[in-house]
VOPAGU-2260 file (C-alpha; in pm, 1 decimal, decimal comma):
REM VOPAGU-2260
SITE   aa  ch    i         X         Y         Z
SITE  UNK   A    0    8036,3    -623,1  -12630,0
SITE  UNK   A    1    8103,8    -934,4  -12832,3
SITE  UNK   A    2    8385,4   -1077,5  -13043,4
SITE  UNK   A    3    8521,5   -1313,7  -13264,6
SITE  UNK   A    4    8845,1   -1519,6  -13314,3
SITE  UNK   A    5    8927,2   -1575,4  -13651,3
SITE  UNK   A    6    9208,5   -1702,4  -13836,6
SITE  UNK   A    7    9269,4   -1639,6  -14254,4
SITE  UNK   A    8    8916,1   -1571,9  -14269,9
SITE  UNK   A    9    8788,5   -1829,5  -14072,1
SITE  UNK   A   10    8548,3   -1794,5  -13731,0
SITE  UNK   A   11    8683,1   -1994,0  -13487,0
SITE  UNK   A   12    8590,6   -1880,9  -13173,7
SITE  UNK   A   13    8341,8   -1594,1  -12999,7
SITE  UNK   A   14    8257,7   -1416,9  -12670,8
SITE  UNK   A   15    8130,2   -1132,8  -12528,6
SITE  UNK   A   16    8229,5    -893,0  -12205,9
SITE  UNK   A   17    7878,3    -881,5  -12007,9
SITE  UNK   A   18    7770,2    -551,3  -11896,3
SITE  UNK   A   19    7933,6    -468,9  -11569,4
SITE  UNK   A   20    7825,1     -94,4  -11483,3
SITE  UNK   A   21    7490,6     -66,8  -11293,0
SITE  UNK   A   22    7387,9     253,0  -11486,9
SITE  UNK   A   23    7436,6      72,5  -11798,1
SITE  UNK   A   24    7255,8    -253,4  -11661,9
SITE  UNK   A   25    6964,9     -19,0  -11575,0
SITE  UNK   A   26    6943,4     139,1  -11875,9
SITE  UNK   A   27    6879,4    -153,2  -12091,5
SITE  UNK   A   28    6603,5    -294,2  -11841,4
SITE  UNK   A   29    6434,3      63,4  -11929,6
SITE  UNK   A   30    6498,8      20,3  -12280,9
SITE  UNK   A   31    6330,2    -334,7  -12269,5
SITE  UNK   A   32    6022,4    -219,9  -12045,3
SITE  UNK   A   33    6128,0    -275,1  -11719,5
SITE  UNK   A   34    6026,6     -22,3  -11458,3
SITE  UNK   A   35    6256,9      -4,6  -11134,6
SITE  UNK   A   36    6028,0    -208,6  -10952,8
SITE  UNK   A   37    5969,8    -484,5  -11133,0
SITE  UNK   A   38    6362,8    -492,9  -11244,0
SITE  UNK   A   39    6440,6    -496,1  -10873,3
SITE  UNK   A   40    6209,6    -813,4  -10848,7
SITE  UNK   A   41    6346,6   -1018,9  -11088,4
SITE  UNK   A   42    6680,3    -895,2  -11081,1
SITE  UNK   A   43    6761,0    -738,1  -10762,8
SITE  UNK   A   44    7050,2    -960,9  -10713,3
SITE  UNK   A   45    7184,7    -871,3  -11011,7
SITE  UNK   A   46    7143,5    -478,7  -10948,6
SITE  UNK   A   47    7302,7    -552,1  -10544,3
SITE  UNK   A   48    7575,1    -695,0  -10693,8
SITE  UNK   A   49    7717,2    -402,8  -10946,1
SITE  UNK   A   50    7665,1    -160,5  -10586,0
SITE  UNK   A   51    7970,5    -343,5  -10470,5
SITE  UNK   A   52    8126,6    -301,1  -10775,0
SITE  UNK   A   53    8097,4    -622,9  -10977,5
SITE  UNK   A   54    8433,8    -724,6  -11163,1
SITE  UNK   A   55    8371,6    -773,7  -11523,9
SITE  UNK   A   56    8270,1   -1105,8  -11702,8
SITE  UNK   A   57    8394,3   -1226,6  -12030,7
SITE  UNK   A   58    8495,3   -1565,0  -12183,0
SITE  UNK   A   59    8540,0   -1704,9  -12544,4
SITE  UNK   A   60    8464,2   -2026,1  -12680,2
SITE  UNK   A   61    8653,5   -2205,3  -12963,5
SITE  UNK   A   62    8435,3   -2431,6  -13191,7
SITE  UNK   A   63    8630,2   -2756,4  -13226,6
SITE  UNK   A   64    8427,1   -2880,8  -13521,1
SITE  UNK   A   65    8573,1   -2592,3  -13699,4
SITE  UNK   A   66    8952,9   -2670,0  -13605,0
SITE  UNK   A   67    8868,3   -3026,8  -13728,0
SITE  UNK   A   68    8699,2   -2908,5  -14027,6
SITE  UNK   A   69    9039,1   -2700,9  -14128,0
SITE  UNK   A   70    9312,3   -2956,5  -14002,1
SITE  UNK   A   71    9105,0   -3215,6  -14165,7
SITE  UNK   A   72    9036,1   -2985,9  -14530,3
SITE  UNK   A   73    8715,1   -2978,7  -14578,4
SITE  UNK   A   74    8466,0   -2718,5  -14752,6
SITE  UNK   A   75    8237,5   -2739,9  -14441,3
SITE  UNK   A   76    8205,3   -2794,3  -14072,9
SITE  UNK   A   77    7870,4   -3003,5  -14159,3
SITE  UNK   A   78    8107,1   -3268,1  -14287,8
SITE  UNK   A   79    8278,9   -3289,4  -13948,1
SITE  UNK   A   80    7982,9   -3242,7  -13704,8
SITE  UNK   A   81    7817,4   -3517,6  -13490,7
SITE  UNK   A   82    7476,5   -3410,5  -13565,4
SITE  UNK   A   83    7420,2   -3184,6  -13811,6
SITE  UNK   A   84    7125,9   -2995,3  -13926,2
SITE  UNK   A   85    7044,9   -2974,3  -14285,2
SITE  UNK   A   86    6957,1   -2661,6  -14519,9
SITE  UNK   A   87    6585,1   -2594,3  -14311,4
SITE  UNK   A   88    6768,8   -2566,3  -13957,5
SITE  UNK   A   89    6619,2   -2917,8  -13887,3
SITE  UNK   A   90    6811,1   -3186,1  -13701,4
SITE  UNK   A   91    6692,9   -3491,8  -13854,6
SITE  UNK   A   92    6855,6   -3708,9  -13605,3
SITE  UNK   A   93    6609,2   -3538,1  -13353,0
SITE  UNK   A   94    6336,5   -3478,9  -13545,5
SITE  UNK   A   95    6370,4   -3153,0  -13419,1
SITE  UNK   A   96    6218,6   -2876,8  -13428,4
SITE  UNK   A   97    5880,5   -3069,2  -13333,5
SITE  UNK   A   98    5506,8   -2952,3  -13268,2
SITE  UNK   A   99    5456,7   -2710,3  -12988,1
SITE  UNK   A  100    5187,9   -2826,1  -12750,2
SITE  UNK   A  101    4892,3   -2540,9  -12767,1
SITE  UNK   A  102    4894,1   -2500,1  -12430,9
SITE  UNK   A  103    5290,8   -2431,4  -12408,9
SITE  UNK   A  104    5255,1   -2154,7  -12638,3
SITE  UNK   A  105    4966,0   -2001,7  -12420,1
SITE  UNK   A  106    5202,0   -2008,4  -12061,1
SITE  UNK   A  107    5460,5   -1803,6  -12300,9
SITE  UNK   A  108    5250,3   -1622,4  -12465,3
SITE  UNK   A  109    5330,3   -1684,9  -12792,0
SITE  UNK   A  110    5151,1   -1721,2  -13137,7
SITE  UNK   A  111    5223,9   -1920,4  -13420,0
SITE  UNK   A  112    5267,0   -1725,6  -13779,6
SITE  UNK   A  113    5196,0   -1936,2  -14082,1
SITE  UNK   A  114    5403,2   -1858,5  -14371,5
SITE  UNK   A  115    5351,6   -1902,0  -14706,0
C-alpha cells in the first residue's frame, strides 16, 4: 500500500506499508514468475522471516525542496532544487543519463528501443 501527505493540494510527503503476510508475499513472486524454488533461493530469508510473523514495515518521507518551495512562494520546486533536471529528465549538471556500455546491457539483458 502506498500514500501521500499533502497539504492544500500540495504533495509533500509519501510512503508505503511493505507487504507483511507470507501468503501475500508468495503470491506476488507467482504473479511475477517465480516458482517456489527459485523464490526460496533468492528470497528465502525473506519468506523465513514472515513464518515468525514479521511485524509490518512502513515509513514516509517529506520532500524538503517542496516545504522550501511553498515557505519560499514559488511556482516550482525546480526553482528551489540543488540539481535539477530540465524538461527531457536530463541532469545537465551530470550529464546524465549517459551511454550504456554494450556489454552492460547484455549482463542485464536489456535492449535498446530507438524512438522516433
Amino acid at each position: 500500500m502506498a500514500y501521500d501527505f499533502g497539504c492544500s493540494g500540495i504533495e509533500l510527503g509519501g510512503g508505503s506499508l511493505r507487504i507483511h503476510a507470507g501468503k501475500l508475499q508468495a503470491k506476488m513472486f507467482e504473479v511475477l514468475g517465480f516458482t517456489p524454488e527459485k523464490a526460496m533461493a533468492q528470497f528465502g530469508f525473506l519468506i523465513n522471516a514472515f513464518k515468525y510473523g514479521a511485524p509490518p514495515h512502513a515509513g514516509l518521507a517529506f520532500g524538503l525542496d517542496r516545504f522550501v518551495s511553498i515557505m519560499a512562494g514559488l511556482d516550482s520546486i525546480r526553482d528551489c532544487i540543488a540539481f535539477p533536471k530540465n524538461n527531457s529528465g536530463r541532469d545537465v549538471m551530470l550529464d546524465a543519463p549517459s551511454f550504456i556500455d554494450q556489454a552492460q546491457l547484455d549482463e542485464l539483458q536489456l535492449v535498446t528501443k530507438v524512438t522516433e
